[in-house]
C-alpha positions in Angstrom: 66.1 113.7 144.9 66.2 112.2 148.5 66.0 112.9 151.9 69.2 110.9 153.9 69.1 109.3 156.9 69.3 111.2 160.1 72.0 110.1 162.1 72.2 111.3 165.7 76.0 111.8 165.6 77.6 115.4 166.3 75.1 116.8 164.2 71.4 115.6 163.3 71.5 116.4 160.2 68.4 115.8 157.1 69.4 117.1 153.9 66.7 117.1 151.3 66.9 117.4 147.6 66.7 121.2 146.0 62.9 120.4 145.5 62.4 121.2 149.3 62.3 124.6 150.6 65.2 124.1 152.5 68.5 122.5 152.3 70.8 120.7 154.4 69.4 121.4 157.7 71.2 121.1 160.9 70.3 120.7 164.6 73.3 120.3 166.9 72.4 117.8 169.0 73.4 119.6 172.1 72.0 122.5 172.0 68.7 121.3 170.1 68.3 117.5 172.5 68.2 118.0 176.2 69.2 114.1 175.6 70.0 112.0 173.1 69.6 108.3 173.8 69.7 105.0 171.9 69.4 101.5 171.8 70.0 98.6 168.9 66.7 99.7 167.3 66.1 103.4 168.4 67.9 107.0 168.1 65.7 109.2 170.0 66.0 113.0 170.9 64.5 113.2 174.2 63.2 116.5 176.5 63.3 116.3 179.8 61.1 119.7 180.1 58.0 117.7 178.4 59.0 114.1 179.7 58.5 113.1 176.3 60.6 112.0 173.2 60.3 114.5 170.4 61.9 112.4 167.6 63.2 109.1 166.3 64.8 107.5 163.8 64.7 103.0 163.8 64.9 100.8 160.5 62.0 98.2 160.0 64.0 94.8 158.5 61.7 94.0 155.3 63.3 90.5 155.4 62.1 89.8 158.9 59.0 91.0 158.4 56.2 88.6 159.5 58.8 85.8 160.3 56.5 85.4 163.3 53.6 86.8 165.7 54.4 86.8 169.3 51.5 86.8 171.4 53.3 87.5 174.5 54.1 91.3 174.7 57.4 92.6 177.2 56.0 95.0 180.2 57.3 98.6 179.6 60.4 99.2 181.2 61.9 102.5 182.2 64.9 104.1 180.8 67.3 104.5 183.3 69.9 107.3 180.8 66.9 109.4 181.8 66.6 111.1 185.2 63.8 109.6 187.7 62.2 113.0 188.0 62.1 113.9 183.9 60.7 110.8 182.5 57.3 109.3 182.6 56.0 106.1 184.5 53.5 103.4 184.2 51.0 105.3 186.5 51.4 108.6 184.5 49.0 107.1 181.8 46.3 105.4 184.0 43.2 106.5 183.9 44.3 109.5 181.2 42.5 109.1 178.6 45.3 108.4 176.7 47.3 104.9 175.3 51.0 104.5 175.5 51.6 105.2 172.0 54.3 102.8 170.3 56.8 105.1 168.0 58.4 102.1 166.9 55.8 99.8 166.4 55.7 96.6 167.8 54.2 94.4 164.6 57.8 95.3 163.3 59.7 93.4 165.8 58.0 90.4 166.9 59.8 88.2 165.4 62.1 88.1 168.7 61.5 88.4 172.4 64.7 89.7 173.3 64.4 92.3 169.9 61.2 93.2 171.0 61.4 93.8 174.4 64.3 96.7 173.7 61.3 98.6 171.5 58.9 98.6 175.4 60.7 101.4 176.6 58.4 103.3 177.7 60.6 107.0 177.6 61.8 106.8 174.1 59.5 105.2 172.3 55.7 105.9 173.6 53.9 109.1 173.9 50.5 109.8 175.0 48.1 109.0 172.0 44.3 109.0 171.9 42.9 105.9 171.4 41.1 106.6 168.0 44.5 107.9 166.9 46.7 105.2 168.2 44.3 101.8 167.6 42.3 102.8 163.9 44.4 105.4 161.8 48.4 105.7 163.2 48.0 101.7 162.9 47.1 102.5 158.9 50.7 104.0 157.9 52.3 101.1 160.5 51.0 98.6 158.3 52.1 100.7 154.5 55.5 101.2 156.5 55.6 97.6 156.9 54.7 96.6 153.2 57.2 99.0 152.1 59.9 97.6 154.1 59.1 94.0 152.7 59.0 95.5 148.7 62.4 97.0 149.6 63.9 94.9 152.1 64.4 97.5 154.5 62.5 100.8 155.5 64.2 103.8 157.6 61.4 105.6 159.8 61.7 108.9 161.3 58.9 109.8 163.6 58.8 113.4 164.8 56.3 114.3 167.3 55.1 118.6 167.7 54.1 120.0 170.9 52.0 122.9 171.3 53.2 126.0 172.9 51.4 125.2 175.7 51.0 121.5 176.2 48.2 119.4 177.7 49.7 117.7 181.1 48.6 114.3 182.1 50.1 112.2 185.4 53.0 114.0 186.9 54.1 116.7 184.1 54.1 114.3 180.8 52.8 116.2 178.1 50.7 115.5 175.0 51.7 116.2 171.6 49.3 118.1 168.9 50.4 115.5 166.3 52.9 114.0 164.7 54.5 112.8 161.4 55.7 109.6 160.2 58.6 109.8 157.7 59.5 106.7 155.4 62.9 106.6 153.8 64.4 103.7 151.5 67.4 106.0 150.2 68.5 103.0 147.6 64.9 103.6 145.8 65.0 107.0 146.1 61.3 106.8 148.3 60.6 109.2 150.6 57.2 109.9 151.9 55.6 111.9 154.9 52.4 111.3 156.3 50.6 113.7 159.4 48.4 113.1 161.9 46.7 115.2 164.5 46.6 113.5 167.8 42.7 114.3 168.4 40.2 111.5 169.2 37.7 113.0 167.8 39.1 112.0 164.6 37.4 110.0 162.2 39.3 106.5 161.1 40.9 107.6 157.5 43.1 105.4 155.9 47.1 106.3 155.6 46.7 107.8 151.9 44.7 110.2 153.4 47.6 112.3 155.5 50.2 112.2 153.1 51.8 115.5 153.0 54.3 116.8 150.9 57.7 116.5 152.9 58.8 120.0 152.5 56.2 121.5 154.6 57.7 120.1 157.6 59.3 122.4 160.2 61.7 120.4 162.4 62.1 122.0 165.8 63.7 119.8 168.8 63.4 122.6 171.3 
């Protein structure tokens, strides 16, 4: 029983085990990803409609883990595969309400500058996040994803964000998710988990045990 890697090739593709309600699902990258855009440490399936990333997929390095703290964070750049006029700036989150979410989370890479300043990309890998979201409970199931990935020596993380139908806007068209799962994969173990969160800041701190969710009751959608 496991759920593979997804590996934005042709095909996105997560197969899980027969234990999940579905098998071997399939998103063609074209037609599901307005773009699909990485980097050495992120795969990320981007929308240009919501100026916001709605998956991706990096690998925390168990063995570099805590190799240092770097106080000095990058500045967020923008990503430049990404049209000026369908990606978010700076000034879009100022005085919003809302933090620029890491997806792949900092504390993993600071072990090098140059590493971590690839992960401040400020289109693929942030999203609008409420600050009781982003700062107390999300930062939970960062620090279990980093334990895991020192136990096992390496951890694959999939975060997949949801939109509602109709989205709330902040800046100039960025929208803000509903919520968003984390997904933690060491395929050699056979470990899968999936853990939920609504992006509300009216939300109590809760500790990462506390959104687990059973992985098959996940609905991918990338469009």
């Amino acid at each position: 029983m496991r759920l593979t890697k997804v590996l934005f090739v042709a095909v996105l593709c997560l197969t899980f085990s027969n234990i999940f309600a579905y098998d071997n699902i399939k998103f063609k990258v074209k037609k599901e990803c307005d773009l699909v855009i990485s980097n050495d440490i992120i795969e990320s399936c981007y929308d240009t409609k919501l100026k916001a990333v709605r998956m991706v997929k990096y690998t925390i390095d168990g063995k570099k883990a805590y190799l240092k703290n770097i106080e000095k964070r990058p500045t967020w750049k923008y990503n430049k595969n990404i049209p000026k006029n369908e990606r978010s700036t700076n000034g879009d989150y100022y005085k919003s309400g809302f933090d620029r979410s890491h997806l792949a989370f900092d504390s993993a890479y600071d072990y090098d500058y140059d590493t971590l300043k690839i992960i401040y990309d400020l289109n693929i890998n942030a999203i609008p996040m409420y600050p009781r979201v982003n700062r107390y409970s999300w930062k939970s199931v960062e620090i279990y994803a980093m334990i895991k990935a020192v136990e096992f020596g390496k951890l694959d993380v999939i975060d997949y964000i949801v939109y509602p139908q109709t989205p709330k806007v902040v800046g100039n068209g960025v929208c803000v998710s509903s919520g968003f799962y984390k997904i933690l994969i060491n395929d050699e173990n056979n470990f899968y988990e999936c853990y939920y969160y609504k992006n509300d800041n009216n939300i109590k701190f809760t500790k990462y045990d506390k959104h687990k969710i059973s992985c098959e009751n996940i609905e991918f959608k990338l469009k």
